[in-house]
C-alpha positions in Angstrom: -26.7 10.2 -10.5 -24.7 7.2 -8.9 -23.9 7.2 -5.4 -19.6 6.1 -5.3 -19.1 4.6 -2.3 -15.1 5.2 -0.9 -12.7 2.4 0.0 -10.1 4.9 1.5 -9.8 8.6 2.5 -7.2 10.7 2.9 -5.2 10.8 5.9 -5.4 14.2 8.0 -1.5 14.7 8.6 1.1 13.4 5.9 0.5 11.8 2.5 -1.1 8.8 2.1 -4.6 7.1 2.4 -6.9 5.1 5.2 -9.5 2.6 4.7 -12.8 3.8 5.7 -14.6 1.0 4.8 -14.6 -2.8 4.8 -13.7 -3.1 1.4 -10.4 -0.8 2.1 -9.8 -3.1 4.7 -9.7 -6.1 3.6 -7.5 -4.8 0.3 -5.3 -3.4 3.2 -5.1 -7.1 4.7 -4.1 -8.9 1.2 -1.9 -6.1 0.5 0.2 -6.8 3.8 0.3 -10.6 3.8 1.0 -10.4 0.1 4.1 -8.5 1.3 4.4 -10.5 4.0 4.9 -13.9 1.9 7.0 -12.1 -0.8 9.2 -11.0 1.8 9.8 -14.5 3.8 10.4 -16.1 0.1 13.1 -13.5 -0.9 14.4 -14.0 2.4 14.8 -17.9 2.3 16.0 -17.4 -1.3 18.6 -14.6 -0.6 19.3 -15.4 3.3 23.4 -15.6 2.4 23.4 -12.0 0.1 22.5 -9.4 2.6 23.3 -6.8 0.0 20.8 -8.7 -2.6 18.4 -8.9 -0.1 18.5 -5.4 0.6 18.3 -4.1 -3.1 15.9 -6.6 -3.9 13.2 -5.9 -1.1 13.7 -2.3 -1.6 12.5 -2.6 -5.1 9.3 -4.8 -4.4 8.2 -2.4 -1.6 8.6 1.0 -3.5 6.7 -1.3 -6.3 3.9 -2.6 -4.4 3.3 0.7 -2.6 3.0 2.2 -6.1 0.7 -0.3 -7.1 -0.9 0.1 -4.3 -1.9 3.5 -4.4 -2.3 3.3 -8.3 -5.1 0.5 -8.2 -6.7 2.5 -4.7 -6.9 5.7 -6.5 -9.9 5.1 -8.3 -12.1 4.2 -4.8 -10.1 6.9 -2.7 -12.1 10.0 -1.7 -10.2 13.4 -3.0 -6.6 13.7 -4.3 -3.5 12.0 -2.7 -1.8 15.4 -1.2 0.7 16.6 1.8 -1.9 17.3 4.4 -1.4 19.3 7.1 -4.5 19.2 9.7 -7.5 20.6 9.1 
């Protein structure tokens, strides 16, 4: 029997995931300044289209998160759920 060791768990109110480990952290780091850098270059690209800007970031964060979660699924402890306390 293998021993899986967990990158994230489950958060105890709302939907979403935590790191629990260093390994969830440090995903959790490249994850933000990824966004971070995407986000400056779409906004030194698209500084004079607001409404590009908008649509356009909207997309890449609603992708990434899904990403995200899709690629943190595998080293996440139980199922991604509405959680309500304990």
């Amino acid at each position: 029997m293998t021993h899986q060791k967990y990158w994230f768990r489950q958060k105890t109110y709302g939907y979403g995931i935590t790191p629990c480990s260093w390994q969830g952290w440090l995903v959790t780091l490249i994850y933000i300044l990824v966004l971070i850098l995407i986000s400056v270059g779409i906004t030194n690209q698209y500084e004079n289209q607001p409404g590009v800007l908008i649509a356009l970031s909207s997309v890449i964060i609603l992708a990434s998160v899904y990403i995200f979660l899709k690629l943190t699924k595998p080293v996440t402890q139980g199922e991604l759920k509405w959680r309500w306390g304990k």
